[in-house]
C-alpha positions in Angstrom: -61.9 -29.3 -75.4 -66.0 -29.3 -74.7 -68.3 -27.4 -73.1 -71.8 -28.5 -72.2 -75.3 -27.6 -71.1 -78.2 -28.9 -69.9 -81.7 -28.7 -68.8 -85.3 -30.7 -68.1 -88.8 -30.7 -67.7 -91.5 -32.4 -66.4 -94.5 -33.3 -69.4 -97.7 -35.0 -67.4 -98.1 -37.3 -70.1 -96.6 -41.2 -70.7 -93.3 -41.6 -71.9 -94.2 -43.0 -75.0 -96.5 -40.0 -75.9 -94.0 -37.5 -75.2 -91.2 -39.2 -76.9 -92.4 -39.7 -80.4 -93.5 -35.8 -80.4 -90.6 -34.6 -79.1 -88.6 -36.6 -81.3 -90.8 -35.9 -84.8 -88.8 -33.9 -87.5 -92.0 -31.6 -87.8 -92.1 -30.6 -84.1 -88.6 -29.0 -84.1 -90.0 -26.1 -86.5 -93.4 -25.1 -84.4 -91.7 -25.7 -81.0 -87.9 -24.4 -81.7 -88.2 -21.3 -83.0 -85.2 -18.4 -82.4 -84.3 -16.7 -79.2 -82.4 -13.8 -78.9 -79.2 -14.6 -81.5 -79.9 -18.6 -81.3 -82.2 -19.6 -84.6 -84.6 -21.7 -84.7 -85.5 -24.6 -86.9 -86.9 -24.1 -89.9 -87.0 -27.6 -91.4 -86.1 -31.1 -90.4 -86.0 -34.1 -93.1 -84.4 -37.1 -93.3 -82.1 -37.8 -96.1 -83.0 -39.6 -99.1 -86.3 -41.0 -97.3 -84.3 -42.5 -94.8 -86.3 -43.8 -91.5 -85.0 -41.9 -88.2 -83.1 -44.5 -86.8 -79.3 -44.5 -85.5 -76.7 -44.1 -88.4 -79.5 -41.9 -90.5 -78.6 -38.5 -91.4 -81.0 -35.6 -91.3 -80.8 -32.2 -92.6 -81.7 -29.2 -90.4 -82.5 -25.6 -92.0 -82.2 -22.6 -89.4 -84.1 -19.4 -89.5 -80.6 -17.9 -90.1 -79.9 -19.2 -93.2 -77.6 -22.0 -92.4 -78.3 -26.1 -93.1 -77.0 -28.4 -90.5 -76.4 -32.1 -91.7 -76.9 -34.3 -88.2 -76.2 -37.9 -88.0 -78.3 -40.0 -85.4 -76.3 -41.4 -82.9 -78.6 -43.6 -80.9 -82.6 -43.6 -82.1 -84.1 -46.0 -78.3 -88.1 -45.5 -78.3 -89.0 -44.1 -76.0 -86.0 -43.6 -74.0 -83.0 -41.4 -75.7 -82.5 -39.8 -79.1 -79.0 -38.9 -79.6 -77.2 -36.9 -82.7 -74.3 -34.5 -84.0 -73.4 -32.5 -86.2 -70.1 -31.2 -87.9 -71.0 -27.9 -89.7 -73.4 -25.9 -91.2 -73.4 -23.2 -88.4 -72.9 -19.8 -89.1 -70.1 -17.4 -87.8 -69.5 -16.1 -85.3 -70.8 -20.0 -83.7 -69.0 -21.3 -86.5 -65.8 -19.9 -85.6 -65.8 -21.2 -82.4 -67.4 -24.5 -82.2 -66.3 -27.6 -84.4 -69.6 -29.6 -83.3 -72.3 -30.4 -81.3 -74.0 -33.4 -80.0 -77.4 -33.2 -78.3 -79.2 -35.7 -76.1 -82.6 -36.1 -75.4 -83.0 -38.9 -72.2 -87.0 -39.7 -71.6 -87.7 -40.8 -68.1 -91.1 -42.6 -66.6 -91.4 -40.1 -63.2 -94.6 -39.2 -61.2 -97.0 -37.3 -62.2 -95.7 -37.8 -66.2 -92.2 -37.8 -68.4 -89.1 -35.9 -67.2 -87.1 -34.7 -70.1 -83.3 -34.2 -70.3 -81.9 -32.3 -72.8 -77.9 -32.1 -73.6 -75.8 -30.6 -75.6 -72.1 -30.9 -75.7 -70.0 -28.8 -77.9 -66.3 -29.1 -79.1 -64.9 -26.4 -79.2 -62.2 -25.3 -81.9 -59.6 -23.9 -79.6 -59.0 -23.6 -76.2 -59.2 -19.5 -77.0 -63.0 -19.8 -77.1 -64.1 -21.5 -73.9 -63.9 -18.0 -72.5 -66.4 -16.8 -75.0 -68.6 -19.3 -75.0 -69.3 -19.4 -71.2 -71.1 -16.2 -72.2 -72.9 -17.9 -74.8 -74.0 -21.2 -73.0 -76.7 -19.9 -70.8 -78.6 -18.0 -73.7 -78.3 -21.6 -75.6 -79.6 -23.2 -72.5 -82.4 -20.9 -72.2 -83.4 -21.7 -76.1 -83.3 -25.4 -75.1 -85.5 -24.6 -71.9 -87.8 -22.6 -74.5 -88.2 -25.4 -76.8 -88.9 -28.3 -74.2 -91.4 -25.3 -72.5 -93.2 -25.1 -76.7 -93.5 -29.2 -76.1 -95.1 -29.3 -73.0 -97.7 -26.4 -74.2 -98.6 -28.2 -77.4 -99.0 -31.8 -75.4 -101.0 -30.1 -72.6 
């Protein structure tokens, strides 16, 4: 069983501009930093030197403590950058959720780049679908913080 979220912004600058800094391991710890009970990033790096591309592996340091290993799913300059992880989390997150896979789709609109940012977790048990609805919307809003940090630091 899943459970998703989702939300978007608009960046007034090109696609290509916006993708590249969204999508740059050392963005993720000055733009997604903690809300509330959701850490932040601390550090992003690839493993062993590896180029972000799809099938690379990254490893992901929270401000909690925990280290999530991420494989990239699809790497499409300067249109999606997709990934998921399998662990690393830590409880009560961890007891619930088995993984997560985000999406980040780029679009060309008016007036700039419309972002869409996904996230679609599998949950453990059906048990925790209850608990996590309460959970969703303050992950949302830490997704809707981070793509907010983005747009500051491109405007």
């Amino acid at each position: 069983m899943n459970i998703s979220t989702s939300t978007s912004i608009l960046i007034p600058r090109p696609r290509e501009e916006v993708f590249h800094f969204a999508c740059a391991n050392d963005t993720y710890e000055r733009t997604l930093r903690p809300r509330g009970p959701i850490a932040g990033i601390d550090k992003a790096e690839m493993f062993e030197g590896q180029a972000l591309a799809e099938g690379s592996w990254r490893r992901i340091s929270m401000t909690d403590g925990s280290v999530i290993e991420e494989v990239i799913l699809d790497y499409v300059p300067p249109s999606r950058h997709r990934y998921r992880w399998t662990g690393g989390v830590k409880p009560p997150f961890s007891w619930l959720v088995r993984s997560g896979t985000g999406c980040w789709d780029f679009t060309e609109v008016d007036g700039g780049t419309r972002i869409d940012w996904g996230y679609v977790f599998e949950l453990k048990s059906p048990l925790a679908y209850p608990v996590l609805l309460l959970i969703v919307p303050l992950f949302r809003s830490w997704l809707k913080q981070g793509l907010e940090a983005i747009r500051s630091e491109l405007s």
